[in-house]
FIDREN-884214 format. One record per residue (C-alpha): x, y, z; residue in one letter; residue number from 1. Coordinates in Angstrom, 1 decimal, decimal comma. Example, Ala and Ser with C-alpha at 12.3 -4.5 7.8 and 13.67 -1.06 7.14 Angstrom:
REM residues 2
REC        u        v        w   resn   resi
REC     12,3     -4,5      7,8      A      1
REC     13,7     -1,1      7,1      S      2
END
This chain:
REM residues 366
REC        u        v        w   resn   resi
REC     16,1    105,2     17,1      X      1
REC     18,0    103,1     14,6      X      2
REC     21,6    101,1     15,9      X      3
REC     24,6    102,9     14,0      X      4
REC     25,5    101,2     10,7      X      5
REC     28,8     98,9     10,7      X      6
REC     30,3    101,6      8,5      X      7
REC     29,3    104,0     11,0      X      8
REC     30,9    102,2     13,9      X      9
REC     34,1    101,6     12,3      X     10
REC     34,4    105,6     11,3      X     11
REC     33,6    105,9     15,1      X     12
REC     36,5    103,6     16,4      X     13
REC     38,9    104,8     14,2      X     14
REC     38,2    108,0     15,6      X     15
REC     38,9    107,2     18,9      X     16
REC     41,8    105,1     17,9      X     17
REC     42,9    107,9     16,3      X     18
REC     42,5    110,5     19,5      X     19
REC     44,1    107,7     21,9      X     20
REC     47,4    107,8     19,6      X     21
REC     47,4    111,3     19,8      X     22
REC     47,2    111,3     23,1      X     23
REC     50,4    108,8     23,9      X     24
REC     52,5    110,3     21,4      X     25
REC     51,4    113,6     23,0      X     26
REC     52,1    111,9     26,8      X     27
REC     56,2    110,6     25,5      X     28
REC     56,4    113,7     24,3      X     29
REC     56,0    115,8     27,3      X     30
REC     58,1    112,5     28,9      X     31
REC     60,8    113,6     26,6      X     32
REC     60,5    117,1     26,8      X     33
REC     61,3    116,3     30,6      X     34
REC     64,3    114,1     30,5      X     35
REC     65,8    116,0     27,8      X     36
REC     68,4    117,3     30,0      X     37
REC     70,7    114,6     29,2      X     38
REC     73,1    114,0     27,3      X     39
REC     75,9    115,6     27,6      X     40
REC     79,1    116,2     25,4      X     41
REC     82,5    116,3     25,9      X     42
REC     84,2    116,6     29,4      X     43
REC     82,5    117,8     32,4      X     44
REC     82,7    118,2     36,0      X     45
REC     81,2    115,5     38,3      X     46
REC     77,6    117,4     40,2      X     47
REC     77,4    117,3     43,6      X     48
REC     81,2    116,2     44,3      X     49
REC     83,8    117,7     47,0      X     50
REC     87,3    117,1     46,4      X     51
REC     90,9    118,4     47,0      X     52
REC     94,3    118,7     45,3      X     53
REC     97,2    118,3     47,4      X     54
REC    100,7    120,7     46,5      X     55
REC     98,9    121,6     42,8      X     56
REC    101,0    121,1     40,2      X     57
REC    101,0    124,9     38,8      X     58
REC    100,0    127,0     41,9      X     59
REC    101,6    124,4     44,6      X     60
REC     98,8    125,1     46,8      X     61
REC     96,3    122,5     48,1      X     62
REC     92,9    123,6     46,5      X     63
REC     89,6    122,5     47,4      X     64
REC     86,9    122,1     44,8      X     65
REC     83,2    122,0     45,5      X     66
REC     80,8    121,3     42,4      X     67
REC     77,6    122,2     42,6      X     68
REC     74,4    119,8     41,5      X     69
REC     74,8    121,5     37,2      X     70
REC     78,3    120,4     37,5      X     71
REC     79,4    123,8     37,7      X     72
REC     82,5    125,1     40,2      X     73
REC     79,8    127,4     42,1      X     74
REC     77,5    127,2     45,2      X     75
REC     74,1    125,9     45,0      X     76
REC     72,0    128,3     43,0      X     77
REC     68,2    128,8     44,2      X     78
REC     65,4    130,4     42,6      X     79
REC     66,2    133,4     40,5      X     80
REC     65,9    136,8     42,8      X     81
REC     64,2    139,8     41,6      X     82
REC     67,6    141,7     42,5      X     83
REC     70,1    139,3     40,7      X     84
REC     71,5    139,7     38,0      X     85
REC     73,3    136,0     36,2      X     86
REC     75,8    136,1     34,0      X     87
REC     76,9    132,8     32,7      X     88
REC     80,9    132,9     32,1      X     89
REC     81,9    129,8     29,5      X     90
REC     85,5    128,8     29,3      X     91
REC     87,9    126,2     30,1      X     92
REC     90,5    125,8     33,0      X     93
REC     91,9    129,0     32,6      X     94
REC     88,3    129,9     33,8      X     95
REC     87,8    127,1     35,9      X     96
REC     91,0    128,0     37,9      X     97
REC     91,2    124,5     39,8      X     98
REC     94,6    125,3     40,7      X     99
REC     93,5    127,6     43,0      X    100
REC     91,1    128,4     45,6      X    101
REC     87,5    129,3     44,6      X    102
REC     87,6    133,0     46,4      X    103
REC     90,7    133,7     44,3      X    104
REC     89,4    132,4     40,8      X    105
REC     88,6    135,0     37,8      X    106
REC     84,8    134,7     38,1      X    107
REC     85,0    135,3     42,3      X    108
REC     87,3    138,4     41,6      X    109
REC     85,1    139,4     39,1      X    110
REC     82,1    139,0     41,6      X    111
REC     83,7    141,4     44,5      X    112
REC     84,6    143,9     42,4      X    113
REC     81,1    143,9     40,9      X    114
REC     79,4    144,5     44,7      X    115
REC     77,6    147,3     46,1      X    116
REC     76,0    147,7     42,5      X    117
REC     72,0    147,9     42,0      X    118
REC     71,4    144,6     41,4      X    119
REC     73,8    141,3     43,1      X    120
REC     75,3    140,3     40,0      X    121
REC     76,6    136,6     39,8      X    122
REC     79,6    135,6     37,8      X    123
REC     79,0    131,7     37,7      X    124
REC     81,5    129,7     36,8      X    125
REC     81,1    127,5     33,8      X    126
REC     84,7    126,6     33,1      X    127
REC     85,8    122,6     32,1      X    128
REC     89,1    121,2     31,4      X    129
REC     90,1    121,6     28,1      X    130
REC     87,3    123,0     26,7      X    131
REC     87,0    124,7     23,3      X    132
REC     84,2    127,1     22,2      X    133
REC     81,5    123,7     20,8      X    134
REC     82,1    122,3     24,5      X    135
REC     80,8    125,1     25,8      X    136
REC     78,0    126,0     23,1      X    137
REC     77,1    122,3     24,3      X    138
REC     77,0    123,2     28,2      X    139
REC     75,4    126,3     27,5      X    140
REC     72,4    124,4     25,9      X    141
REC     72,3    121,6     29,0      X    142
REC     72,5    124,6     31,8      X    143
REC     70,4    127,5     30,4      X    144
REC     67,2    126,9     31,6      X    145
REC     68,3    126,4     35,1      X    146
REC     70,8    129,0     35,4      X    147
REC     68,7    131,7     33,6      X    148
REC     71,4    134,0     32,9      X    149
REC     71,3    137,7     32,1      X    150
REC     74,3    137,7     30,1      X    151
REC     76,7    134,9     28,5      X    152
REC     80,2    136,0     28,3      X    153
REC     82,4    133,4     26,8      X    154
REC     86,2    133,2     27,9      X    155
REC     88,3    131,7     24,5      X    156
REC     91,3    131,1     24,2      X    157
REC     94,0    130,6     21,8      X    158
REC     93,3    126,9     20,9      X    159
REC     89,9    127,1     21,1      X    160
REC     89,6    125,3     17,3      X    161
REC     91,1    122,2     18,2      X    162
REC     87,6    120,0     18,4      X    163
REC     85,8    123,0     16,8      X    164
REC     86,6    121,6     13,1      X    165
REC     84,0    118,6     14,2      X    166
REC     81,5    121,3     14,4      X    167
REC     78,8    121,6     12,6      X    168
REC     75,0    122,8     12,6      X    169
REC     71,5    122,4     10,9      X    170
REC     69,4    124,7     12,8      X    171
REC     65,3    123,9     13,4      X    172
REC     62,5    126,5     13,2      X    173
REC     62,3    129,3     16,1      X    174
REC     59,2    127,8     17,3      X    175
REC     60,5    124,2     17,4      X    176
REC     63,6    125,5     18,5      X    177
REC     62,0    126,3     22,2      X    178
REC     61,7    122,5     22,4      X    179
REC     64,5    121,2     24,4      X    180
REC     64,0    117,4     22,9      X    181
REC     63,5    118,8     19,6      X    182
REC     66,6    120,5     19,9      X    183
REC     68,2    117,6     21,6      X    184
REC     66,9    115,3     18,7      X    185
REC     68,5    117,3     16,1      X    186
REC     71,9    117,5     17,7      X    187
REC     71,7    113,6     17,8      X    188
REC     70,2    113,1     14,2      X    189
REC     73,7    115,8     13,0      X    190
REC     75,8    113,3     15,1      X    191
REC     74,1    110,5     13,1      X    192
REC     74,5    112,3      9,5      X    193
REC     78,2    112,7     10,4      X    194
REC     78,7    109,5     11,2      X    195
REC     76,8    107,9      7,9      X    196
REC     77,1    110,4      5,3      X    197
REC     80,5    112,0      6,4      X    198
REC     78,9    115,4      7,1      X    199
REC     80,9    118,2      9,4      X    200
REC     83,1    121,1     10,0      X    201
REC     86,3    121,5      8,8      X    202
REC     89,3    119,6      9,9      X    203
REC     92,4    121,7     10,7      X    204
REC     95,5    120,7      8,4      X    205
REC     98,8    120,1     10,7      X    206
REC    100,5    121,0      8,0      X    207
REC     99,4    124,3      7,8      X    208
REC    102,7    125,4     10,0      X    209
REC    104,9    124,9      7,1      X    210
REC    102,6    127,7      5,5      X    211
REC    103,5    130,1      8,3      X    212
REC    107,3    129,3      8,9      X    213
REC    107,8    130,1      5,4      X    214
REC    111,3    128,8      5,1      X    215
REC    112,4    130,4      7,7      X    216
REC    115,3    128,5     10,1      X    217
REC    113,2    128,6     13,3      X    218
REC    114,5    127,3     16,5      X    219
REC    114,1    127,7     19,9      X    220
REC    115,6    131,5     21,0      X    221
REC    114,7    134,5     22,6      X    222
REC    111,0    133,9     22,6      X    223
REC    110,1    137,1     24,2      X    224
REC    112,4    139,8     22,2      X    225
REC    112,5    138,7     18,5      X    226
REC    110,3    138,0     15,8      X    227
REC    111,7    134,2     14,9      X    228
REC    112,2    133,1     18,3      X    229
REC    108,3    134,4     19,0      X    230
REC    107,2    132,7     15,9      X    231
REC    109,5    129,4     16,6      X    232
REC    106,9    128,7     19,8      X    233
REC    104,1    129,0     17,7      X    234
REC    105,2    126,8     15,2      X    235
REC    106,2    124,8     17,9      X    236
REC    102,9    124,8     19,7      X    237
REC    101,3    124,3     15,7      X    238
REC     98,0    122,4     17,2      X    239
REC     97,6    124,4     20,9      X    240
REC     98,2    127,9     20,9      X    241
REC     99,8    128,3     18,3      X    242
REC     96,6    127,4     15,9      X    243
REC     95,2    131,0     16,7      X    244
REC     97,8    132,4     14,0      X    245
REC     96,3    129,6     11,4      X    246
REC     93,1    131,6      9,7      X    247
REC     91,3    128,7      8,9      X    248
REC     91,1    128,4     12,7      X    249
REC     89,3    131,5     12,6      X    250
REC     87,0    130,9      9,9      X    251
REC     85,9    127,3     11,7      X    252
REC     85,5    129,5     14,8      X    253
REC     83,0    131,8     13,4      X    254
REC     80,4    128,8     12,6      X    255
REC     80,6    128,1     16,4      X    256
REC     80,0    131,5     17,6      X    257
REC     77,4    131,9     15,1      X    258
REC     75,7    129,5     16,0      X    259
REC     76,5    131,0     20,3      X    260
REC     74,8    133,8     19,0      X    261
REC     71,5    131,9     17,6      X    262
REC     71,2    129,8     20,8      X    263
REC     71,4    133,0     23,2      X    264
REC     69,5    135,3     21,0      X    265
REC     66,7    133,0     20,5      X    266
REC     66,9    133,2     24,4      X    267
REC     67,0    137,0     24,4      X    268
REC     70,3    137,2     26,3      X    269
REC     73,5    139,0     25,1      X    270
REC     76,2    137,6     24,9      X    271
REC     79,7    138,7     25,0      X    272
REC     83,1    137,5     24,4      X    273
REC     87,0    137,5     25,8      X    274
REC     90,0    136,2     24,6      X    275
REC     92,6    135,2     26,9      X    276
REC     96,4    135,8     25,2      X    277
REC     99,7    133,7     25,5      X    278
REC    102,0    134,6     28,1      X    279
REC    104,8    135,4     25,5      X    280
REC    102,2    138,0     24,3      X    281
REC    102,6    139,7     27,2      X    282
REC    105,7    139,3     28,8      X    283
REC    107,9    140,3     26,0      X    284
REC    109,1    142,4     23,9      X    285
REC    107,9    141,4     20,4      X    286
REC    104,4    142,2     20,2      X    287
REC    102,3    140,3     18,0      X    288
REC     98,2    140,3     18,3      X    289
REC     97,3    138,5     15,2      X    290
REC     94,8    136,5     17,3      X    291
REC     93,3    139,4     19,0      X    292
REC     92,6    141,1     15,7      X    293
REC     91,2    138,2     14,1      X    294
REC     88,9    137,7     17,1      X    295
REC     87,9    141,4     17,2      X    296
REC     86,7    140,9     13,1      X    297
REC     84,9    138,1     13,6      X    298
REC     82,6    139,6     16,6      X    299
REC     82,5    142,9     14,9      X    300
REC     80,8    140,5     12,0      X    301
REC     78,7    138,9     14,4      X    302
REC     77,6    142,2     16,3      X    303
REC     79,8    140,4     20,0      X    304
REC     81,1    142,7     22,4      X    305
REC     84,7    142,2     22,7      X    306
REC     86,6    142,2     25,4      X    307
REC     90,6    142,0     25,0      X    308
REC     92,9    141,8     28,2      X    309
REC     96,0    141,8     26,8      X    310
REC     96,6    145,6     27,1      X    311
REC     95,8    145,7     30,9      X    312
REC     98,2    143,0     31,3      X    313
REC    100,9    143,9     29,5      X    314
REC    101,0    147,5     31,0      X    315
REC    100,8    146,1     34,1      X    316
REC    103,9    144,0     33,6      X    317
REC    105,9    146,5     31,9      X    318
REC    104,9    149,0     35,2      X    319
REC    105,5    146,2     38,1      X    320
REC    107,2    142,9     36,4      X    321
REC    104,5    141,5     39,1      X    322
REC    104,0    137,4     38,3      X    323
REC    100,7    137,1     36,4      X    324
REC    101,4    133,5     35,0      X    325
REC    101,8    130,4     36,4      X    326
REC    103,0    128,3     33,2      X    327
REC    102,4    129,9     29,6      X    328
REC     98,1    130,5     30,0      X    329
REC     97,0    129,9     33,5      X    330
REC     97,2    133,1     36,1      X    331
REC     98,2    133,6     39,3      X    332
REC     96,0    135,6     41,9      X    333
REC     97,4    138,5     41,1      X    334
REC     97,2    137,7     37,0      X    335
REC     93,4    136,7     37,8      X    336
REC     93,0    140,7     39,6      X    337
REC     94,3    142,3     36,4      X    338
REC     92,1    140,2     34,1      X    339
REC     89,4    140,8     36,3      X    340
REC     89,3    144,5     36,1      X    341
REC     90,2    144,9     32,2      X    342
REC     87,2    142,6     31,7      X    343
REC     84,4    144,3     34,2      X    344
REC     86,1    147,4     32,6      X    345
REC     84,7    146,6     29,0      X    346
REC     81,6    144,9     30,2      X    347
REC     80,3    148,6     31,7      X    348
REC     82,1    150,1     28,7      X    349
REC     79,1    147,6     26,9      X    350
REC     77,0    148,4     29,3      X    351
REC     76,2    144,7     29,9      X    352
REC     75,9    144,6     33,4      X    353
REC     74,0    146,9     35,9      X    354
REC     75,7    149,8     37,1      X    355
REC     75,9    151,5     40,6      X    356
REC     72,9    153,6     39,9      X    357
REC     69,4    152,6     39,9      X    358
REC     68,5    150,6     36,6      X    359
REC     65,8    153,3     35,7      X    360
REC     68,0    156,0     35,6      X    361
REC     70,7    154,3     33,6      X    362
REC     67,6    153,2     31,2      X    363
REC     66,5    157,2     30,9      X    364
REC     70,8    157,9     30,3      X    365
REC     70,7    155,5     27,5      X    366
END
């Protein structure tokens, strides 16, 4: 048998060569496919901490919070149960509710008057601080995998497009998409284009204000019974609340949630969405639900369940005059019940969420 040419053997090395660089670029991929996890943007809530606020400034209360090991205000979650039924709630501290204790928070109220149903359904608690809509399209992506939820329901509020204009995406294939350092990668690589070729969303214009008081004289008045004192807060409150009567706010808002909508549909999970209203919205007179409209349209484009409280709370306070606000967003107790009913109200309306029947015999009633 003849020895293998010198051409032959170098065909045969590079071959090998060739295999053993597969093989390490496969081997750091698979490392980064594992560590992919981190990252994280914007603010979020320290794992595995316990700590306590002493007189709270809103509630007055000393509150204890316990944060689980996702950095999420919830106990511990385990391995997924056959009779569980997840549903991830997004938002910020209205959601959150640190100014209170957990058992009294939106997502715990939501939980007990969800019991005795066919399967346990858990209302996790995914709120942060200050939080707009892209902080929480960001948890969602760093959670999702562990949590597993059945059901995404995002909690927005009014100034939810106040980092949102920073937004923007470049989406990957579906099948690369399932890679969670691919999809980590390509956030990075957006941040990067940003940075050096002054790529992103739309910046809101403080000026737009002028727009909306058009001329008028506005100054500070009966906020809750006429139309110019109501619109002198918004004005006022130009770059919180007040930007959910701007309409570019709305139109930067729509690339977030569609993109929401990729990342949970990709995922096969619905996903659903609330809007938390102003407490002059509610408490006075003067209605005005420019917001609520907007946000209606834009899930109604989008094909979003939408969930609006503001009915349920203002009849409540125009039939008991019962305190549902602590300052001009955040609810008491009481403000959390009523929220919590109008919203597991239009979540079985949906029919997100398992009923009090068996599952198969709601399928078969479908």
């Amino acid at each position: 048998m003849s020895a293998p040419s010198p051409g032959e053997r170098r065909r045969s090395g590079a071959g090998a060569n060739l295999l053993l660089l597969l093989g390490s670029l496969l081997f750091v991929f698979l490392l980064c496919e594992v560590g992919a996890f981190g990252g994280s943007r914007g603010a979020r809530l320290r794992p595995n901490t316990r700590s306590q606020f002493l007189n709270h400034s809103l509630s007055k209360r000393d509150v204890l919070i316990e944060v689980n090991s996702l950095g999420l205000r919830y106990p511990e979650l385990g391995k997924k149960g056959n009779d569980e039924f997840r549903v991830l709630v997004l938002g910020d501290s209205i959601t959150l509710g640190d100014f209170v204790p957990e058992d009294e928070t939106l997502t715990r109220q939501l939980e007990k008057l969800a019991a005795g149903r066919s399967k346990k359904i858990l209302f996790i608690n995914a709120g942060i601080p200050g939080a707009g809509t892209m902080e929480e399209l960001y948890l969602y992506q760093e959670v999702r995998d562990r949590v597993q939820p059945d059901l995404v329901l995002v909690e927005m509020y009014l100034n939810d497009a106040q980092t949102a204009g920073e937004f923007y995406v470049k989406s990957i294939p579906p099948l690369f998409s399932k890679s969670r350092f691919l999809t980590w990668a390509a956030n990075r690589v957006q941040i990067v284009g940003k940075t050096f070729f002054r790529e992103g969303g739309v910046k809101i214009d403080p000026k737009w204000r002028e727009g909306f008081r058009a001329g008028r004289d506005l100054k500070s008045g009966n906020m809750f019974g006429s139309k110019d004192g109501f619109d002198f807060e918004i004005y006022n409150a130009y770059m919180d609340f007040g930007l959910a009567w701007n309409p570019r706010s709305w139109e930067i808002l729509d690339g977030v949630v569609a993109s929401l909508r990729q990342e949970t549909h990709e995922k096969g999970t619905p996903l659903a969405i609330a809007l938390f209203p102003v407490h002059i919205q509610v408490l006075g007179g003067y209605q005005d639900h420019y917001p609520q409209d907007r946000c209606r349209e834009l899930c109604a484009r989008r094909g979003i369940p939408y969930l609006d409280p503001l009915p349920a709370l203002r009849a409540d306070w125009q039939a008991k005059k019962e305190k549902l606000f602590y300052d001009h967003c955040h609810y008491t107790p009481y403000g959390y019940t009523v929220v919590a009913h109008a919203i597991l109200a239009g979540l079985d309306k949906e029919r997100l969420i398992p009923g009090s029947e068996p599952v198969a015999e709601r399928d078969r009633t479908r």
